[in-house]
N, C-alpha and C positions, 0 to 999 in steps of 0.2 A: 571903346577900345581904339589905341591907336594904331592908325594903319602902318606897318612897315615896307617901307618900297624896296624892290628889286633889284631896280636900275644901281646900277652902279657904269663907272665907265670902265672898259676893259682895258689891261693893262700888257694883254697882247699886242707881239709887233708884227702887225699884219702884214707891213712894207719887207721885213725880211721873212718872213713866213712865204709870201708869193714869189720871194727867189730865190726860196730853195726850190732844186731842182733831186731827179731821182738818185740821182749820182751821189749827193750830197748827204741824203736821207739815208741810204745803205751804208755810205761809210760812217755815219756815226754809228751805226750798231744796231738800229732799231727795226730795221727787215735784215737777217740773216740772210746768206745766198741760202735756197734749198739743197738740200742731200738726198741721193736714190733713195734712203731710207725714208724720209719726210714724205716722199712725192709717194711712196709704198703704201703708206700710214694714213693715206688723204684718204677723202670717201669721197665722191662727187652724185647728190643724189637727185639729180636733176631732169624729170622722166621717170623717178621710180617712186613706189610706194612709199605713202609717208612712214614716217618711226612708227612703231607702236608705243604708245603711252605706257610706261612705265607706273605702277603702283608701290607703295612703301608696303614692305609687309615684315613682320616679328617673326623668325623661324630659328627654331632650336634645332641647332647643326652638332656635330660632334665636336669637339674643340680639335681633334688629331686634324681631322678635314679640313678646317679651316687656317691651320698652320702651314700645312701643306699647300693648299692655295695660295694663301699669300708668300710662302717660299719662291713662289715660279714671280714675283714681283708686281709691282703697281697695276692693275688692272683689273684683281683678282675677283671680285663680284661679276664682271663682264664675263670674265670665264666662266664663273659658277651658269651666269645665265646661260650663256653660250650653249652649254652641256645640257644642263636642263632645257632647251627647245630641242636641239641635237634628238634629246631622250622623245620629247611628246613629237615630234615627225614620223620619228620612227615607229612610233605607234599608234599613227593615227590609223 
């Protein structure tokens, strides 16, 4: 079998890649300034408990329920969870 090699040369321009500067980078558009809402939205978890692992599970929901969920917009599995730990806290 014939070996295919990797190498190639890069056709990167390193000489003006290292002169961009921050200033230059934001004004093309590709870091946003942040917004109170952004900085609201951020989670910093650093010193706290890791995530809990997530598992995939099959659950037969009412279809009204899950309309309504996804009415309130993008997110809406998050919230389902949300409420359902909300629920087992509460009764623990």
């Amino acid at each position: 079998m014939k070996r295919v090699s990797t190498f190639r040369k890069s056709r990167t321009d390193l000489r003006r890649v290292r002169q961009l500067t921050d200033a230059t980078v934001v004004k093309d558009g590709d870091a946003p300034e942040w917004t109170p809402a952004m900085f609201a939205r951020a989670v910093a978890r650093k010193g706290l408990k890791p995530v809990p692992k997530k598992a995939l599970l099959s659950l037969r929901i009412d279809a009204d329920v899950i309309d309504w969920f996804k009415a309130q917009g993008a997110g809406y599995q998050s919230r389902m969870n949300a409420l359902l730990r909300a629920f087992m806290e509460a009764h623990k």
